[in-house]
C-alpha positions, 0 to 999 in steps of 0.5 A: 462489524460485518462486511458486505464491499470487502473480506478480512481475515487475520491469518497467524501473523498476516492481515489480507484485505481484500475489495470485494465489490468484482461486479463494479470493479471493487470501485469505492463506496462511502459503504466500503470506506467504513468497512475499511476503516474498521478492517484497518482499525483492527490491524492496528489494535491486534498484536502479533501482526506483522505483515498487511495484504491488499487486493482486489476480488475478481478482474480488478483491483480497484476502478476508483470511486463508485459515481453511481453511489447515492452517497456521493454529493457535490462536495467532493473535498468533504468526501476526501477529508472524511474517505480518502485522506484518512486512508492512506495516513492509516496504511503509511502509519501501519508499523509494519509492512502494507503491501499491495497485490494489483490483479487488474486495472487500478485506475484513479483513487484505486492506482494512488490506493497502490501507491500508498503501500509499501510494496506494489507488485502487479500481474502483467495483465494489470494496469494503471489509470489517473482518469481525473483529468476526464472529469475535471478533477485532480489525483487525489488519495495521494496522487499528486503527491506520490506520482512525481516523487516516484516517476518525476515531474515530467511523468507525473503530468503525462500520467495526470494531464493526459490520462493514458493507460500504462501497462503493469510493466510500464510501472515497473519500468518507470519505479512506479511500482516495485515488480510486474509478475507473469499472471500464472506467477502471480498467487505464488509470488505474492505469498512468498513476498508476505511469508519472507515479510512477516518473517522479518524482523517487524521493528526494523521494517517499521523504522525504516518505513518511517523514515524512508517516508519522512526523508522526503520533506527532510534535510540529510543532516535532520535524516542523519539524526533519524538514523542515529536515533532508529539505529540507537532503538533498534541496537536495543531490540530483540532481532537485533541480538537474534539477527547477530547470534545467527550470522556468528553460527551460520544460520537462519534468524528467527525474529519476532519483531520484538 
C-alpha cells in the first residue's frame, strides 16, 4: 500500500510512523486510518522489530479528526468501531514498546492517540486538548478510559467537562504523560529514549506491558498470578541468561529480545 496522510519507515530494529497531514494538523481521516492500519500491520507482521515511533509532521502532533472529511457521516459510533477502536487495541497489543513523541498540539481523538502509547514525551511548546465537550460529544479513542486512571476523576472531568488547554508541562506535572522536553532538546532526546528501548531486552518489555495494563481491571492476588506466570517465562529466556552473565562480569548485556 502506498501512503499519501502518513510516512513509515522500518529503521534496523526500529518503526517510526509519522502523520503526515501538517496543513490540517495531521487532523484524521478514514483515508489516514486505513494507512494506519496497514502501517500497524506490518509491525506486527515484521520480525526483529523492537521499538515503535509516533509523531507527527510539521507544528502538530494530531488536531483529531478531520470534520471536513467527506467520509465522515452521522453516525459517529460506526466510525469509532471501524477507525478508532481498532487503533488503539492495535498499538496496546504491540509486544513491544510504542512510544509517542508530541511535537505540538494534541488535541481530541489526537491527545487520547497519546495516551494509548507506552511512553509519552512532549516538547515543551507542546499541548493538550479534550475539545469534545464543544461538540456535544464524549472522549473517545480511549479518553474516558485513560484520562481518569492517569490524573484521577477529578482531572479527568476538568480536562473533559471543561476543555481547557493544558501545557505539556501540566501533563507532565499531572502523570498524564511520562516527560516535557526543552524543544531545542527534543530530536536528540527522542532518539536516545528509542535507541535505549530497542536495546532492550524486548520479551520482558512486552510482558510487563501486558501486565501492567491487565492490573487495571485485576485483584493483587489474580496479578500476583501474573507475575509468577511472566517471571516463570522470562526465567527461561535468552536475556534473561544474558542479562545475568553481564552483571557477573561487569559489563554491558546485549539482548536481543529472544
Amino acid at each position: 500500500m502506498s501512503y499519501e496522510n502518513i510516512l513509515f519507515q522500518i529503521d534496523g530494529a526500529v518503526a517510526r510512523l509519522t502523520l503526515n497531514r501538517p496543513e490540517k494538523l495531521n487532523s484524521f481521516t478514514a483515508a489516514m486510518h486505513r494507512e494506519l492500519r496497514d502501517a500497524l500491520a506490518q509491525v506486527t507482521r515484521e520480525s526483529g522489530m523492537r521499538c515503535l515511533l509516533i509523531t507527527g509532521a510539521g507544528r502538530g502532533f494530531c488536531a483529531g479528526q478531520d470534520l471536513a472529511d467527506p467520509e465522515v457521516t452521522d453516525d459517529l459510533g460506526a466510525t469509532v468501531e471501524r477507525d478508532y477502536a481498532p487503533l488503539v487495541r492495535s498499538i496496546r497489543a504491540l509486544p513491544l514498546p510504542v512510544v509517542c513523541a508530541v511535537n505540538g498540539v494534541a488535541a481530541g481523538a489526537g491527545a487520547n492517540l497519546a495516551l494509548a502509547c507506552d511512553i509519552v514525551i512532549a516538547k515543551q511548546s507542546a499541548s493538550f486538548l479534550e475539545p469534545f465537550c464543544k461538540l456535544g460529544l464524549i472522549p473517545d479513542t480511549g479518553g474516558t478510559y485513560f484520562l481518569p486512571r492517569l490524573v484521577g476523576t477529578a482531572r479527568a472531568m476538568g480536562l473533559a467537562m471543561l476543555g481547557e488547554k493544558i501545557s505539556a508541562q501540566q501533563a507532565a506535572d499531572w502523570g498524564l504523560i511520562w516527560k516535557c522536553l526543552p524543544d531545542e532538546n527534543f530530536s536528540a532526546e527522542v532518539e536516545a529514549l528509542v535507541a535505549q528501548l530497542a536495546a532492550a531486552p524486548t520479551l520482558g518489555l512486552a510482558k510487563m506491558k501486558q501486565a501492567i495494563y491487565a492490573s487495571a481491571n485485576a485483584t493483587l492476588d489474580q496479578q500476583l498470578v501474573a507475575e509468577a506466570d511472566a517471571m516463570r517465562e522470562m526465567g527461561r529466556s535468552r536475556d534473561f541468561r544474558e542479562g545475568v552473565e553481564a552483571f557477573l562480569n561487569k559489563r554491558a548485556p546485549v539482548f536481543r529480545g529472544e
